[in-house]
C-alpha positions in Angstrom: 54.8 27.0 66.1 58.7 25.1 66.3 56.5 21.9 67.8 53.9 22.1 64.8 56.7 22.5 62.4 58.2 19.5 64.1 55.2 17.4 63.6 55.0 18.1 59.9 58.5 17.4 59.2 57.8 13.9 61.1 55.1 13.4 59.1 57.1 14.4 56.0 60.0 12.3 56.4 59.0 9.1 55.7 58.0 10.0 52.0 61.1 11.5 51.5 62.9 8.7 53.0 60.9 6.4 50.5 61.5 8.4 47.4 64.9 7.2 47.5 64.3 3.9 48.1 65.6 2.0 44.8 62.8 -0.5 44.6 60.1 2.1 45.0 61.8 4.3 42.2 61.5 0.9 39.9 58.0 0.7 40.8 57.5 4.4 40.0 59.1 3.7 36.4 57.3 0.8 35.8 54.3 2.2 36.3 55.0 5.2 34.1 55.8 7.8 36.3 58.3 9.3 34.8 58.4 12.9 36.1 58.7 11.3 39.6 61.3 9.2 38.6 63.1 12.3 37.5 62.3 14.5 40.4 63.4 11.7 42.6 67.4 10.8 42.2 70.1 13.8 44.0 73.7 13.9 42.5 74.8 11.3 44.8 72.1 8.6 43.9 73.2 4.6 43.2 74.0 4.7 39.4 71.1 2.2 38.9 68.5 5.4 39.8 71.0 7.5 38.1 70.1 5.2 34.7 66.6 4.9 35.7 66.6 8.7 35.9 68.2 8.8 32.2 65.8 6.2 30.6 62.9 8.5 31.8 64.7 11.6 30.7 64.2 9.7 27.2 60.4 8.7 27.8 59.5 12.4 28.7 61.3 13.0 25.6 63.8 15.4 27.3 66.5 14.8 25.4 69.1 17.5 26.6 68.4 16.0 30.1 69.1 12.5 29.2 72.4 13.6 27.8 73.6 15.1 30.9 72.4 12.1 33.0 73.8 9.6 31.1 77.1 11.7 31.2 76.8 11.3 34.5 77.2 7.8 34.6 80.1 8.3 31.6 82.1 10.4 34.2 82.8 7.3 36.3 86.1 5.8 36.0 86.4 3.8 33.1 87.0 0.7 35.0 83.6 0.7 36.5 80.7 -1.1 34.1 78.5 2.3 34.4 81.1 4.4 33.1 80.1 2.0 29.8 76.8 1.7 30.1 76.6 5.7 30.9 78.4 6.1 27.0 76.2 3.3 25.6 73.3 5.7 26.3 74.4 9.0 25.5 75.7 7.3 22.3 72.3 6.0 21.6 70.3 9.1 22.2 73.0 11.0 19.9 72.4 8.0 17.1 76.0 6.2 17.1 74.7 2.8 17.3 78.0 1.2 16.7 79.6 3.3 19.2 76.9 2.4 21.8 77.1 -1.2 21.3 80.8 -1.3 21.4 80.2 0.8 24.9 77.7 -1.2 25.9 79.8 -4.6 25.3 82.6 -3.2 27.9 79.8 -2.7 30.2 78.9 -6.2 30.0 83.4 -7.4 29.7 83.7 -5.8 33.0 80.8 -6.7 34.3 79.0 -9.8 33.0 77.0 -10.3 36.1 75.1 -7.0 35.9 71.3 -6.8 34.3 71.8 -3.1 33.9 75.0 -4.1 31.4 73.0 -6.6 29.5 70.0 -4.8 29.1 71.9 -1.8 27.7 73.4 -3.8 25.2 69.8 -5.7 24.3 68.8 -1.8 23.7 71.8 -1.0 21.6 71.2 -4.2 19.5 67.9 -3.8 19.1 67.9 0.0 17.7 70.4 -2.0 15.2 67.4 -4.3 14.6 70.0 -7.5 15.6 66.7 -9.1 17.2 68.0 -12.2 18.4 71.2 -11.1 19.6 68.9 -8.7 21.9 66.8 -11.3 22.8 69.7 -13.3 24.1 71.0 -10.0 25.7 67.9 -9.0 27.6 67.4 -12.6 28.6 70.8 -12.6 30.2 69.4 -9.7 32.3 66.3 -11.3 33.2 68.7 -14.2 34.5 70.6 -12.3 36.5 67.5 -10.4 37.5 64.2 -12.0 37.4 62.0 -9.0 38.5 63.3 -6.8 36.0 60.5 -6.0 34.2 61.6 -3.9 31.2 64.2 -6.2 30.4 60.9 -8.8 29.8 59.2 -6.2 28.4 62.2 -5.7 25.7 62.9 -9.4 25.5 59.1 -10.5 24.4 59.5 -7.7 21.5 62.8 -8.6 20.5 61.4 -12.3 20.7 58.5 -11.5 18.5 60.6 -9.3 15.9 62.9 -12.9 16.3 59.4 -14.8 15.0 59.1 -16.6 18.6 55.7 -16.0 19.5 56.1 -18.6 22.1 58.7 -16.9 23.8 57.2 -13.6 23.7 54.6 -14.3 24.9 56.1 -16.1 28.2 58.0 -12.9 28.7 55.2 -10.4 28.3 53.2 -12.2 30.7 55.9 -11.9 32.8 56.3 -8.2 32.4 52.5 -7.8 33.0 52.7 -9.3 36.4 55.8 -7.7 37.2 54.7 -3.9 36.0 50.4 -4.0 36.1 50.5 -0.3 35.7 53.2 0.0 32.8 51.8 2.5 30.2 52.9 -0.8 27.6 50.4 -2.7 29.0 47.9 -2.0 25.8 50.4 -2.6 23.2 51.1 -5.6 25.0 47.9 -6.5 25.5 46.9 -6.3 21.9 50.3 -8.3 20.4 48.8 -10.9 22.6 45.7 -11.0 21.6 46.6 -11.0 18.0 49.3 -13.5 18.2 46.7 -15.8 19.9 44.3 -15.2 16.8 46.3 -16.6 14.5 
């Protein structure tokens, strides 16, 4: 009995061990699987699965969860970037969009060289409809993070919404190629199409 538990728990492992990986837990957002995304992070996750975890939340539409896991990220000292970007969110779910775009600018003071901090403030902006500021905001991400696909994904709507069908539609073929299985691909799919009709 203890040797065929062994063997299951062996056999187990491995797919725990990968659940936690942060690039698989991208690849399980991207691909809209939220619930796992959700099911995935423990209290002491990386704060970029922590976010992850929150921006599902959000998706699933469970807004009381989204709350708490962004606070999560707002209980970290204020000198720490996600401390900011954890604010920026809950702001934005709570509908202070000046508040989260102030948050989300001391994300990006203290931290200019982080995607996550950029993006956040290209999401805060664009709920504000300040299109090409988010453009240049999620573009910064992209820069400092090339296979971040949302942050293309963001940056060709925002770039559209801008009236620059050319860029837009550089960055939503990027974000096709990044995430094939994104549950955006349609509405993607059929911006191109009709931008290409014209």
């Amino acid at each position: 009995m203890m040797k065929t538990f062994l063997v299951l728990f062996a056999m187990l492992l491995p797919a725990v061990a990968s659940a936690q990986d942060p690039a698989e837990i991208q690849r399980l957002f991207e691909a809209g699987q939220f619930q796992q995304v959700v099911d995935t992070p423990s209290t002491d996750s990386a704060p970029d699965l922590i976010f992850l975890a929150a921006q599902s939340y959000q998706k699933l539409g469970a807004t009381e969860q989204a709350l708490q896991t962004y606070d999560r990220l707002a209980q970290r000292p204020d000198t720490d970037a996600w401390h900011f970007v954890g604010l920026s969110g809950r702001q934005m779910v709570e509908g202070q969009l000046d508040a989260a775009i102030a948050s989300a600018r001391q994300a990006v003071a203290l931290a200019p060289q982080e995607a996550p901090a950029q993006y956040q403030l290209g999401l805060a902006l664009a709920r504000q409809q300040q299109w090409a500021e988010a453009a240049a905001a999620f573009e910064s991400a992209i820069t400092l993070q090339p296979m971040f696909a949302y942050a293309h994904y963001y940056g060709g709507l925002m770039q559209y919404r801008a009236n620059r069908p050319d860029r837009m539609a550089i960055l939503f073929e990027q974000f096709l190629k990044l995430a094939p299985e994104a549950p955006e691909r349609p509405e993607v799919l059929s911006i191109m199409r009709t931008i290409r009709g014209r």
